[in-house]
C-alpha positions as CSV (number, residue, x, y, z in Angstrom):
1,X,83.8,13.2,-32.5
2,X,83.7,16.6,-34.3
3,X,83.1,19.4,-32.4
4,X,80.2,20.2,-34.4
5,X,78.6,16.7,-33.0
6,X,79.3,17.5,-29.3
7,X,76.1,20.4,-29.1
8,X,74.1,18.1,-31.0
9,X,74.2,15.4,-28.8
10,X,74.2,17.7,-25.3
11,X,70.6,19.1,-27.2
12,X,69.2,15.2,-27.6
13,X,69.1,14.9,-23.5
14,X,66.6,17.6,-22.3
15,X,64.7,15.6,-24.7
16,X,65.1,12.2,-23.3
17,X,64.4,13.6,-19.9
18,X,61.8,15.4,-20.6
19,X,59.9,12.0,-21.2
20,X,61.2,10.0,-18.2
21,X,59.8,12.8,-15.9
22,X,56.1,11.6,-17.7
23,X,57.0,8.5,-17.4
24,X,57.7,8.9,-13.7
25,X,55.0,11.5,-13.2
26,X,52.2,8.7,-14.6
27,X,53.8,5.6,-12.3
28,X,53.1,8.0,-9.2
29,X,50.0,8.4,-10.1
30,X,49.1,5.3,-10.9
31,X,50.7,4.4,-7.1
32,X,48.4,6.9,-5.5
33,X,45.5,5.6,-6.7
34,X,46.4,1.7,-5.9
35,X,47.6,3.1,-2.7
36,X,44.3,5.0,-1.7
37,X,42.3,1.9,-2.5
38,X,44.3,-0.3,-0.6
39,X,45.1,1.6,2.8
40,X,42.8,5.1,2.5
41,X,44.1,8.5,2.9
42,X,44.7,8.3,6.5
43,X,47.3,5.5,6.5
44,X,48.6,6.8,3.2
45,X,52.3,7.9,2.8
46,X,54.7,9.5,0.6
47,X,57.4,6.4,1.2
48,X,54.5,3.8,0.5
49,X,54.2,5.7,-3.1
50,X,57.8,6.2,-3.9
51,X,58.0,2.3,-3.1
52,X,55.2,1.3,-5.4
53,X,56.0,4.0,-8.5
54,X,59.8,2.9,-8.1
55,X,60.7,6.1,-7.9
56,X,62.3,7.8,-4.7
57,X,60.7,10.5,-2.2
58,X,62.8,13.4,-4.2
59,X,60.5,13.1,-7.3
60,X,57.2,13.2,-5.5
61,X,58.4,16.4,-3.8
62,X,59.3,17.9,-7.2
63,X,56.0,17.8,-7.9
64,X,53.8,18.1,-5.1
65,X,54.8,19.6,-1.5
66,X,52.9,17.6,0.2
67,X,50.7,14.2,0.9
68,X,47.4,16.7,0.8
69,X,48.3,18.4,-2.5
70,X,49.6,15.1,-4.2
71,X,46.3,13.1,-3.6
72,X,44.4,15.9,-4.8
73,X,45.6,16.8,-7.8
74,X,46.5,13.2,-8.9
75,X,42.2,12.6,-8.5
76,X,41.5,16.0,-9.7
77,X,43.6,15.1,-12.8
78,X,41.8,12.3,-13.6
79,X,39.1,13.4,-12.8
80,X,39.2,15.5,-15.8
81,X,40.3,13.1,-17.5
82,X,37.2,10.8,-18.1
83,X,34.9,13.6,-18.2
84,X,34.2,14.6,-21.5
85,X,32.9,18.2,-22.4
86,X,30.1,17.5,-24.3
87,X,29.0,19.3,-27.7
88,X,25.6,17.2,-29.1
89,X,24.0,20.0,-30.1
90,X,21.0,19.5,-27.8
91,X,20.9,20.6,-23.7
92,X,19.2,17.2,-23.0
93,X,22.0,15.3,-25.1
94,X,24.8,16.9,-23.2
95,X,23.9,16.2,-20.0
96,X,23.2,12.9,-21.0
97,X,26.7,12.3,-22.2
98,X,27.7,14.1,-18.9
99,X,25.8,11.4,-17.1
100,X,27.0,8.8,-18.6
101,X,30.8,9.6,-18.1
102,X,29.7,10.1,-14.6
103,X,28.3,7.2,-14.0
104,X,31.0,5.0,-15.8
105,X,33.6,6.7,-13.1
106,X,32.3,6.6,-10.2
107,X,31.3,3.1,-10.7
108,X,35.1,2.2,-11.4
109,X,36.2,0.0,-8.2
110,X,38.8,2.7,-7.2
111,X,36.7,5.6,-7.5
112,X,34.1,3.6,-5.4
113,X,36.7,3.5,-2.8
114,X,38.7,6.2,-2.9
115,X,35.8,9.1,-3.3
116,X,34.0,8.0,0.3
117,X,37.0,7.7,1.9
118,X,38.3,11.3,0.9
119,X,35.0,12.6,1.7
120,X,35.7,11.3,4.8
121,X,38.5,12.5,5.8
122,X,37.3,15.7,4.5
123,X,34.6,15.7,7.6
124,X,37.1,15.3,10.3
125,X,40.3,17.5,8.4
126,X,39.2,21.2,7.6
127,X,42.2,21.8,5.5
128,X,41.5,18.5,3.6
129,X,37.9,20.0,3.3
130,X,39.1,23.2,1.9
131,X,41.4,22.0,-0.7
132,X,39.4,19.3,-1.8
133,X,36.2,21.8,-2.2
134,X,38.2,24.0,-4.2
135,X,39.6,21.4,-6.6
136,X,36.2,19.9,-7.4
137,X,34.8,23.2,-7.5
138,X,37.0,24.0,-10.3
139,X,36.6,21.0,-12.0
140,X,33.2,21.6,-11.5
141,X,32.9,25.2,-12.9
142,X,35.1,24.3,-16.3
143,X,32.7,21.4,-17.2
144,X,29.5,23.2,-15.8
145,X,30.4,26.6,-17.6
146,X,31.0,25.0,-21.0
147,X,27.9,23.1,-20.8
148,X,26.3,25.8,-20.3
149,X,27.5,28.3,-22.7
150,X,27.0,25.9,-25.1
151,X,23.1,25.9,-24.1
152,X,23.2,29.2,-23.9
153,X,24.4,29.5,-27.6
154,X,22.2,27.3,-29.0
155,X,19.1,29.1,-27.5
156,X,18.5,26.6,-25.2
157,X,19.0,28.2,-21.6
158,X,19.2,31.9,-20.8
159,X,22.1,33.8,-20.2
160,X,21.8,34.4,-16.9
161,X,22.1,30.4,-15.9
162,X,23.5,29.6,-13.0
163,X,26.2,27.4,-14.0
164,X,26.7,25.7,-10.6
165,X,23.7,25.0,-9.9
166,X,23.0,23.3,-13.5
167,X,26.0,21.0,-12.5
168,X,24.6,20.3,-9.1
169,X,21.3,19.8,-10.6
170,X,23.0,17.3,-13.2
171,X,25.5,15.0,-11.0
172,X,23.5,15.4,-7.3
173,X,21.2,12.9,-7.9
174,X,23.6,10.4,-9.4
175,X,26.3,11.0,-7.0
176,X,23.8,10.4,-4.3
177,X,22.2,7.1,-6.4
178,X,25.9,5.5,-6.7
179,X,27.8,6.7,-3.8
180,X,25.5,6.6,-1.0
181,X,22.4,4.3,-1.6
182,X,24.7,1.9,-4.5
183,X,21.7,1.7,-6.3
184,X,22.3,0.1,-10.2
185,X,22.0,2.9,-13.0
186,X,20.9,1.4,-15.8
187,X,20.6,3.3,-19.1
188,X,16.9,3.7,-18.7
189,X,17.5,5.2,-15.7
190,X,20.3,8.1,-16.6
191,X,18.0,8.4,-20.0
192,X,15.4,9.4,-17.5
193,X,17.6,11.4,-15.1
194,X,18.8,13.2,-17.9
195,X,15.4,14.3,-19.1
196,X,14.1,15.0,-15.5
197,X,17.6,17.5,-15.5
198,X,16.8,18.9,-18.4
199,X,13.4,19.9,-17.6
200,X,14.2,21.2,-14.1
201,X,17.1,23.5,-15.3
202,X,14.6,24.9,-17.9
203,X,11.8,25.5,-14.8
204,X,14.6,26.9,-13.3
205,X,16.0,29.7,-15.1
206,X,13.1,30.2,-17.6
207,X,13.1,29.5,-21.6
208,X,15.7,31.6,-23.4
209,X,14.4,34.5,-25.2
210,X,14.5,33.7,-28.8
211,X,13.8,36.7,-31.2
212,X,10.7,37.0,-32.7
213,X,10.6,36.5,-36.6
């Protein structure tokens, strides 16, 4: 082997390693989220994921310091994930979309599971509260805020919309309509939700002021 050879070689590895650590980083999620269906948060460990993902204790701690911080962001993630940021070109069409993204999630058997259960937990554990507020919040506000610059843009809200309270005003009653009562959503329904939505964020904030011609 030339020595010209040697450095190539020693610059392939970083490579190589680089995608194991995805590799690894995507079996413990995929653990965490089998895990939290099957045994909840409380009764959740790091061991029981390291087990599952294959992987041992030192590579969950490379990423995450602890238990709290790992389930978090693993949900947050993908969380993100399957929620689109719409662009239809309408205010009523984008929360639709939003809607139906929504619905598809939290209807997913491990998301039915998992969400309560961290809301839960999040009753009796302040610091579970806390972190878990602030990472939905902030999922919240990137999704909200887009939605409703977009609006904004387009003439459609003014620009003094609360984006928060759009998102509340979108997801509240579907939230409450498959996590609490289990009630079916059919498409009629979120077609109907998303016009009701539309029409109250309007009421809401007032038409946008459009300039005269």
């Amino acid at each position: 082997m030339s020595d010209a050879e040697k450095p190539r070689q020693a610059r392939r590895a970083p490579a190589g390693a680089a995608v194991l650590q995805q590799d690894v980083t995507l079996a413990i999620q995929a653990a965490v989220f089998t895990e939290l269906a099957k045994h909840g948060y409380g009764r959740l460990s790091i061991e029981a994921v390291a087990r599952r993902a294959g992987v041992g204790k030192t590579a969950i701690y490379r990423r995450w310091s602890s238990k709290l911080q790992m389930v978090v962001d693993v949900v947050s993630t993908a969380a993100v994930k399957v929620m689109p940021v719409p662009d239809t070109g309408t205010l009523s069409g984008d929360i639709r979309e939003l809607l139906d993204a929504g619905a598809q999630a939290m209807r997913h058997p491990l998301a039915s599971q998992i969400v309560p259960d961290l809301l839960a937990e999040a009753a009796r554990n302040p610091d579970i509260a806390e972190t878990l507020e602030n990472a939905l919040r902030e999922t919240q506000q990137g999704l909200s805020a887009v939605m409703v610059k977009n609006a904004v843009e387009r003439g459609d809200l003014p620009a003094d919309t609360d984006a928060e309270l759009a998102f509340d005003m979108v997801f509240g009653p579907l939230y409450w309509r498959v996590a609490v009562t289990r009630s079916p959503v059919s498409d009629d329904y979120l077609d109907r939700l998303a016009e009701g939505a539309t029409a109250a964020l309007i009421r809401a904030h007032g038409p946008a002021e459009r300039p005269a011609d």
